[in-house]
N, C-alpha and C positions, 0 to 999 in steps of 0.2 A: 377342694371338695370336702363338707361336713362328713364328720364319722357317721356311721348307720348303726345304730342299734340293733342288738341283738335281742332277738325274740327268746324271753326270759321268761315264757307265759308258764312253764311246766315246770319253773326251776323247782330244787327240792331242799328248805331250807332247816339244821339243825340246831337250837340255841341251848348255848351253855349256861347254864344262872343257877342260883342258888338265892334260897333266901329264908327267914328266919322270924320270929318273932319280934328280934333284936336290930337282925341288921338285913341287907339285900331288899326290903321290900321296892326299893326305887327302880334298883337294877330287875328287878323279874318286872315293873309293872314297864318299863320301858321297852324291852323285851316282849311284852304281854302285848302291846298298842302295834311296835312293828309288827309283829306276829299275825298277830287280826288282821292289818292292813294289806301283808302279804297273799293272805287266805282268798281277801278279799277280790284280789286281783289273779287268781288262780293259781299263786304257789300252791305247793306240799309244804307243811310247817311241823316238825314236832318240839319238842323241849327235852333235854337230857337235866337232872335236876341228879343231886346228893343229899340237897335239904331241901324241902318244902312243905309251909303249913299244909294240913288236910284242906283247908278251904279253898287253897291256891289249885290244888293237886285238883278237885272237883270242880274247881272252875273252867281249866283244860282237859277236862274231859268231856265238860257237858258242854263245849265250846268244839268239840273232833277235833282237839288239839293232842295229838298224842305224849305220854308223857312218858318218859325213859326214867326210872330211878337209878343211880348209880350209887354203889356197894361203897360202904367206908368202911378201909382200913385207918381200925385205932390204933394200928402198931407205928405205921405211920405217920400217923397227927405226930405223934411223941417227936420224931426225927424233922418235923415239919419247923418248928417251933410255937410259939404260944399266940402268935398274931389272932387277935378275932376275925381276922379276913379267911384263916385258915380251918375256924371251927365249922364251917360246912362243906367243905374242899374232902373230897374221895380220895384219904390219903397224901402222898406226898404230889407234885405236882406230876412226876411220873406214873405213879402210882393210878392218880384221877385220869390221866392220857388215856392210860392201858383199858384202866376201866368202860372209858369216851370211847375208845375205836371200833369195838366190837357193835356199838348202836348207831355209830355211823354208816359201818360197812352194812347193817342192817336196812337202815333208810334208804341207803344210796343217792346221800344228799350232795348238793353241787356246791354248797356253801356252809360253812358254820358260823354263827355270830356269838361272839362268845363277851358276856360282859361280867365280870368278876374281879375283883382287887387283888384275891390270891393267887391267881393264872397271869403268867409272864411268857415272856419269849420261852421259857423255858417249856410250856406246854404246849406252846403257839405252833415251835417249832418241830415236836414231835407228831401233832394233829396234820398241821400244813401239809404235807408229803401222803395226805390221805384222800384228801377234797382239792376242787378247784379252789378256792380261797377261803381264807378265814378273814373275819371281820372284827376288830374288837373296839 
């Protein structure tokens, strides 16, 4: 007997990205298309962002894409190391976690998709224990 799908019409979904003038613009516009698509089909969609142009920022707004700024600790960066994957990252990779939960637990989203070069298992796995799944 084929599986049944699960009726996913309300799901409520929160994306982690960041992006820059420099780098991330692929990951936020890929981010950006599921996003819409989701919308489209009746999810809740917001964005939790550390870095983002003004233009990006106004374009999920004027889209009722909610957008989450997350707070960057520069004490952090320091301990982070020097990677450019890490110059838009909220602190250490814990550090951006801590930051992430409080707007998760806000949304009370059922998924996180997180796409970012500086987020590892290391954040995966502090987020994971908070949502039904994360996606990266």
């Amino acid at each position: 007997m084929p599986n049944e799908w699960k009726d996913v019409s309300n799901m409520k979904t929160l994306f982690r990205v960041d992006a820059s003038a420099d780098m991330g613009m692929g990951h936020f516009m890929r981010c950006l298309n599921l996003g819409l698509a989701l919308k489209g089909r009746g999810h809740e969609v917001a964005f939790a962002c550390a870095s983002l142009p003004d233009a990006l920022s106004t374009f999920l707004v004027a889209n009722d894409l909610p957008l989450f700024m997350l707070t960057t600790d520069m004490t952090s960066k320091q301990a982070n190391g020097n990677s450019i994957y890490n110059e838009c990252l909220a602190g250490s990779q814990a550090n951006d976690a801590s930051a992430f939960l409080p707007v998760l637990q806000k949304t009370s989203s059922d998924s996180v998709i997180v796409d970012h070069y500086a987020l590892d298992s290391v954040w995966e796995n502090i987020v994971h224990g908070h949502t039904g799944s994360v996606l990266v």
